[in-house]
VOVEXLO-271608 format. One line per field, with one value per atom (N, C-alpha, C, O, CB): x, y negated, z; residue number from 1. Coordinates in Angstrom, 2 decimals. Glycine has a CB too. Layout:
BEGIN
east c(X  ...);
north c(Y  ...);
up c(Z  ...);
seq c(NUM  ...);
//
This chain:
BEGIN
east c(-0.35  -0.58  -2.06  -2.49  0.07  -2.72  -4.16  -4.97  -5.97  -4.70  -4.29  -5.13  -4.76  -5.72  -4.27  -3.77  -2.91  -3.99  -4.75  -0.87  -4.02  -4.89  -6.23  -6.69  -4.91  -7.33  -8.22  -8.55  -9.36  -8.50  -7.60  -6.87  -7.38  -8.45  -5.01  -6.32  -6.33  -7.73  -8.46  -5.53  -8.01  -9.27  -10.65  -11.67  -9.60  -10.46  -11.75  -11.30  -12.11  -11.88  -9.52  -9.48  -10.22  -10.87  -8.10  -9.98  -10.22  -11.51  -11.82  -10.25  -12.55  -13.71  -14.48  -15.64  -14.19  -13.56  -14.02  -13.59  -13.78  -13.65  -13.06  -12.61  -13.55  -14.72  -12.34  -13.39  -14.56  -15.55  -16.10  -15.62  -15.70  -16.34  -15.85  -14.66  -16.63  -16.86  -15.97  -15.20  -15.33  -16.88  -14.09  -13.49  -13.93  -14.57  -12.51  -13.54  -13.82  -12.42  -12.20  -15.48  -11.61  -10.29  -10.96  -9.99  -9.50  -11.85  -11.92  -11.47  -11.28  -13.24  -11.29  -10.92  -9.42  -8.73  -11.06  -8.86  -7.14  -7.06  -6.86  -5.98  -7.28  -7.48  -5.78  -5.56  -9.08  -4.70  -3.78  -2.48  -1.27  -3.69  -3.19  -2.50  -2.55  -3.41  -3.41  -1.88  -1.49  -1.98  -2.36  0.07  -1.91  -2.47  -1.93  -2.49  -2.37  -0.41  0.61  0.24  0.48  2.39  -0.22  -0.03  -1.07  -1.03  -0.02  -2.57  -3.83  -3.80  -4.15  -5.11  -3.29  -2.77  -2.20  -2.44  -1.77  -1.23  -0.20  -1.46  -1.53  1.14  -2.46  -2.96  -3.94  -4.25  -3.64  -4.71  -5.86  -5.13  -5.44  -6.68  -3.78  -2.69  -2.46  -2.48  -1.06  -2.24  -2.15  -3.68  -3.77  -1.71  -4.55  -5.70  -6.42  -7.38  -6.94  -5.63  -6.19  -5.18  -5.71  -6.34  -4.02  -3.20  -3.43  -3.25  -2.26  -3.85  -4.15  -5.13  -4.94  -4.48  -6.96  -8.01  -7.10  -7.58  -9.41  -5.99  -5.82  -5.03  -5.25  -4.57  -4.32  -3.65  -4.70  -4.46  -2.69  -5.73  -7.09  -7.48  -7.40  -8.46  -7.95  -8.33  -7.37  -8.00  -8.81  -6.23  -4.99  -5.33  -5.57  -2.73  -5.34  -5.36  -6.48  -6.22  -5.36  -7.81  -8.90  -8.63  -8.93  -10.11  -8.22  -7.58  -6.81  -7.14  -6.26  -5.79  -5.21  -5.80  -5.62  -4.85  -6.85  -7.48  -8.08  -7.54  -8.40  -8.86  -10.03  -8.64  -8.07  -11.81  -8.13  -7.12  -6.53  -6.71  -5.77  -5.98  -5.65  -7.00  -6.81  -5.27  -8.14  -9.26  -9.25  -8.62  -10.78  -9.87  -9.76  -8.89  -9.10  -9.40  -7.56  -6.33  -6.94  -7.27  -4.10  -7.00  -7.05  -8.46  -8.60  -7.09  -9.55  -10.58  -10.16  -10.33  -11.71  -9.55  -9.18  -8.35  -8.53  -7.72  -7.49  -6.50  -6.80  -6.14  -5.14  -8.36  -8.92  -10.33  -10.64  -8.46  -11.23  -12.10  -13.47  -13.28  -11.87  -14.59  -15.58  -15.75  -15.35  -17.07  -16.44  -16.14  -16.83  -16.19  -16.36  -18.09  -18.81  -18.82  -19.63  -19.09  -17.91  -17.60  -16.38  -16.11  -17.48  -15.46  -14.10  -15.19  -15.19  -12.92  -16.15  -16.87  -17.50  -17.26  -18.17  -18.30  -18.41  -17.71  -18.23  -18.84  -15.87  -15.19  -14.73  -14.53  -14.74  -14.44  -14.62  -15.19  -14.57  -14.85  -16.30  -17.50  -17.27  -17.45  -18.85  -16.92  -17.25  -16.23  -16.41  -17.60  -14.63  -13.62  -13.56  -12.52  -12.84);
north c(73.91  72.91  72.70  72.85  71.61  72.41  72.27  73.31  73.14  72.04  74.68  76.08  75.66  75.50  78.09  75.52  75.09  73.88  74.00  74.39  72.62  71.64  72.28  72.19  69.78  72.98  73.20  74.27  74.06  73.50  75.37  76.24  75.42  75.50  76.36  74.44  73.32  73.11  73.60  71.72  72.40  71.44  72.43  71.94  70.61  73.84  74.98  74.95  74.56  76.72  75.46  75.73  74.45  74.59  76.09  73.30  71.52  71.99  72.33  69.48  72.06  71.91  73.31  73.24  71.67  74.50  75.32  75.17  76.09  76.48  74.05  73.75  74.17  73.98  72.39  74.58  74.74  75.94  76.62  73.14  76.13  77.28  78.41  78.58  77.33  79.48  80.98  81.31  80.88  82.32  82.39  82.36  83.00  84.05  82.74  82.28  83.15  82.74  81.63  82.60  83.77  84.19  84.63  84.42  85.54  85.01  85.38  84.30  84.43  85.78  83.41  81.77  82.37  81.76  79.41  83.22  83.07  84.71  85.67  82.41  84.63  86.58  86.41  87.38  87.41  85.70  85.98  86.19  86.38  84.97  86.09  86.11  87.68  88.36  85.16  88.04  89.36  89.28  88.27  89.75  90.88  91.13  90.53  89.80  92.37  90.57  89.74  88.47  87.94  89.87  87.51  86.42  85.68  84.69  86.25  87.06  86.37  86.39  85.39  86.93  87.74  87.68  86.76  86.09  88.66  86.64  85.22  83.71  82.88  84.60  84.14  82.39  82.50  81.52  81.27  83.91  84.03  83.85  83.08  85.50  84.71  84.66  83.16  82.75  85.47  82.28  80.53  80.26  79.45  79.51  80.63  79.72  80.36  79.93  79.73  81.38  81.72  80.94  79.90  83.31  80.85  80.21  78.88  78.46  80.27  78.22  76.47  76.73  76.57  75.29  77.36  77.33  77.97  77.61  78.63  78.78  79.15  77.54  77.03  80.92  77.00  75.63  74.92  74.32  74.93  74.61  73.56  74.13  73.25  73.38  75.28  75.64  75.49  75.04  76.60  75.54  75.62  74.11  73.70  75.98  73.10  71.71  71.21  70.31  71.03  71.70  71.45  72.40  72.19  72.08  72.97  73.82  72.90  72.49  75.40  72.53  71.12  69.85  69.43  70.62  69.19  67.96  68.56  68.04  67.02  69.32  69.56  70.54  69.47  70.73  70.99  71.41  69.55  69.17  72.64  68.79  67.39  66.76  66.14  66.68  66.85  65.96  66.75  66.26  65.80  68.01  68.44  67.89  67.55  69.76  67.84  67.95  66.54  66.31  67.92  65.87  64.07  63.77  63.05  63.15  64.55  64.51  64.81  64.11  65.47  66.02  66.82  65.29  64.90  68.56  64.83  63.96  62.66  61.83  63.93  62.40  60.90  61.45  61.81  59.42  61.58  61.75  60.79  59.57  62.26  61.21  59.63  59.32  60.08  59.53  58.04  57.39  57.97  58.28  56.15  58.10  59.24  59.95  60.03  59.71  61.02  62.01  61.53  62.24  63.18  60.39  60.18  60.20  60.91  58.14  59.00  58.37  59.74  59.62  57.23  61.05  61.70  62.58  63.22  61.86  62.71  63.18  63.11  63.96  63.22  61.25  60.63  60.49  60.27  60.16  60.65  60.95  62.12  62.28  60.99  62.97  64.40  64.48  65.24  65.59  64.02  64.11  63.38  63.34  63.90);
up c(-25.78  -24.76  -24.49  -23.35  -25.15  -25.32  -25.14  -24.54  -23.85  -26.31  -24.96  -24.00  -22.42  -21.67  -24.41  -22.01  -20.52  -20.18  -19.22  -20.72  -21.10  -20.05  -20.29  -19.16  -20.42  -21.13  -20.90  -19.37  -18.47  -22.11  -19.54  -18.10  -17.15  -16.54  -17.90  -17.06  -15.75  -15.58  -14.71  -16.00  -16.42  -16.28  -15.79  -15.29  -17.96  -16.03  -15.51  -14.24  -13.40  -16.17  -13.65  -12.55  -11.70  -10.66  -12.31  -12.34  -11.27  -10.99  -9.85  -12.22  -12.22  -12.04  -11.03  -10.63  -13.49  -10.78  -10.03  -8.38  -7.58  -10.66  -8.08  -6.78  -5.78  -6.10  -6.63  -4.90  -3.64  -4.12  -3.26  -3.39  -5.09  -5.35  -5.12  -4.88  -6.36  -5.16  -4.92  -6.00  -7.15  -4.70  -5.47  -6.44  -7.84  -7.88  -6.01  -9.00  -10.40  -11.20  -11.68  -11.40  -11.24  -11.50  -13.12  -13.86  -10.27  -13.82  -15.27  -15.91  -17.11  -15.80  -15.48  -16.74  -16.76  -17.57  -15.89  -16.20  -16.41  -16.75  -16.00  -14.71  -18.08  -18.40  -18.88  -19.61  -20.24  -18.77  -19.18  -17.79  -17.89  -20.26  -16.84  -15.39  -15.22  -15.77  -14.03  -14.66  -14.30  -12.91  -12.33  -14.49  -12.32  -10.54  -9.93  -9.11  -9.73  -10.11  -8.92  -9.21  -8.13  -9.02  -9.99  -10.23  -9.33  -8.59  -11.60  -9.91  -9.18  -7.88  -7.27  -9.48  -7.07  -5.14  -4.75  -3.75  -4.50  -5.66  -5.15  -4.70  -3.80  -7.05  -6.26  -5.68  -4.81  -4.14  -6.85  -4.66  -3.17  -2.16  -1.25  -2.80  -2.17  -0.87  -0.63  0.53  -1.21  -1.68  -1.51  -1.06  -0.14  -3.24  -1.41  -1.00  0.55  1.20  -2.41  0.78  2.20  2.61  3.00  2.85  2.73  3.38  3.83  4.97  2.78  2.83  3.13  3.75  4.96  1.91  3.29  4.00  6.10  7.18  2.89  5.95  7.53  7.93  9.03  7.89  7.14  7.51  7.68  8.73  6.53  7.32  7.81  8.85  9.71  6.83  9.44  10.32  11.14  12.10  10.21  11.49  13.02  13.31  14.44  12.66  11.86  12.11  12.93  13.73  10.90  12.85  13.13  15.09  16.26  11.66  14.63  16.55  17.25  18.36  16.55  16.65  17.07  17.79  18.94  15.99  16.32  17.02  17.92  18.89  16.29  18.36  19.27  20.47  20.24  18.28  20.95  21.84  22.38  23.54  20.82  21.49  21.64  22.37  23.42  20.10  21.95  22.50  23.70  24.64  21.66  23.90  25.55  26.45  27.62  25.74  25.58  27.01  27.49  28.66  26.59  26.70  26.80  27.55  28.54  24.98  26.80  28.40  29.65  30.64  28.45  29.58  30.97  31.96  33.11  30.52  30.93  31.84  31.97  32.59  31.39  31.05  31.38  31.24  30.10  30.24  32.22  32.23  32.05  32.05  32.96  31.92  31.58  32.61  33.49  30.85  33.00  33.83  35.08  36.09  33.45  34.97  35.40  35.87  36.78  35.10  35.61  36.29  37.00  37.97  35.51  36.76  38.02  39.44  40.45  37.85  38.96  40.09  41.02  42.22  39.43  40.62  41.14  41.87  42.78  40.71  41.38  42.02  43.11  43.99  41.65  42.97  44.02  45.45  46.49  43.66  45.27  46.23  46.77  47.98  45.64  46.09  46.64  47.13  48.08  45.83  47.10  47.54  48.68  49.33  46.74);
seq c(1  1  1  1  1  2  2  2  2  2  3  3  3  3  3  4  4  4  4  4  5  5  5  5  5  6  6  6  6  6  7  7  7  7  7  8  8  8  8  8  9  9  9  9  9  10  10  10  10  10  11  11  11  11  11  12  12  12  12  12  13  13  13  13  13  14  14  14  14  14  15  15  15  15  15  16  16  16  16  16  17  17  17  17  17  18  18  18  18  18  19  19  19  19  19  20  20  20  20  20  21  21  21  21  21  22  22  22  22  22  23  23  23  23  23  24  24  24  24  24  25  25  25  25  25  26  26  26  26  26  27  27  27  27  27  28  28  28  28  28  29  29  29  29  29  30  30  30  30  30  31  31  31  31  31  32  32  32  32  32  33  33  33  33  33  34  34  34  34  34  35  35  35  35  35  36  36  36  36  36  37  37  37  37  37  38  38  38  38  38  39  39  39  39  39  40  40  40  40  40  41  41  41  41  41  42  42  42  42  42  43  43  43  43  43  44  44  44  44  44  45  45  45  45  45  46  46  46  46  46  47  47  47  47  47  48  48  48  48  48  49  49  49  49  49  50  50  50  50  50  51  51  51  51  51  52  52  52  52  52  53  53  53  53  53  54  54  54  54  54  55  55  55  55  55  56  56  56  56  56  57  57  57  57  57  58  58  58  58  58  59  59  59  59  59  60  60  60  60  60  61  61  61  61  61  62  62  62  62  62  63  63  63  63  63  64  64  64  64  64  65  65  65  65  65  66  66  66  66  66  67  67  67  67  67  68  68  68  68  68  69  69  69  69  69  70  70  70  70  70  71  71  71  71  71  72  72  72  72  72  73  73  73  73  73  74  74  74  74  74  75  75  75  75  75  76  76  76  76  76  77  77  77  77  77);
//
């Protein structure tokens, strides 16, 4: 038990860093793909999310514009 929480406690403290997979010399190839394959996955799930808000903010400019520019449309129309 204590090898497992010390395990843990390297992977916590290597968060955000690049990866260094040597703390887990008892993981096999498939084991280590599996968790790059998990951590590209979430880093691609933050990114669609971040495509989202900003696709959401355009539409919502597009369909309420600042005030500014109604007023110039206006005019020109």
């Amino acid at each position: 038990m204590t090898s497992s929480r010390t395990s843990s406690n390297q992977v916590n403290e290597n968060a955000g860093k690049p990866e260094d997979y040597s703390i887990l010399p008892a993981w096999g190839e498939k084991e280590i793909s599996e968790l790059k394959l998990n951590h590209c996955l979430i880093n691609l799930s933050h990114k669609v999310n971040d495509l989202q808000e900003i696709i959401y903010r355009l539409n919502k400019t597009i369909q309420n514009p600042p005030f500014e520019k109604r007023v110039r449309v206006k005019e020109a129309g």
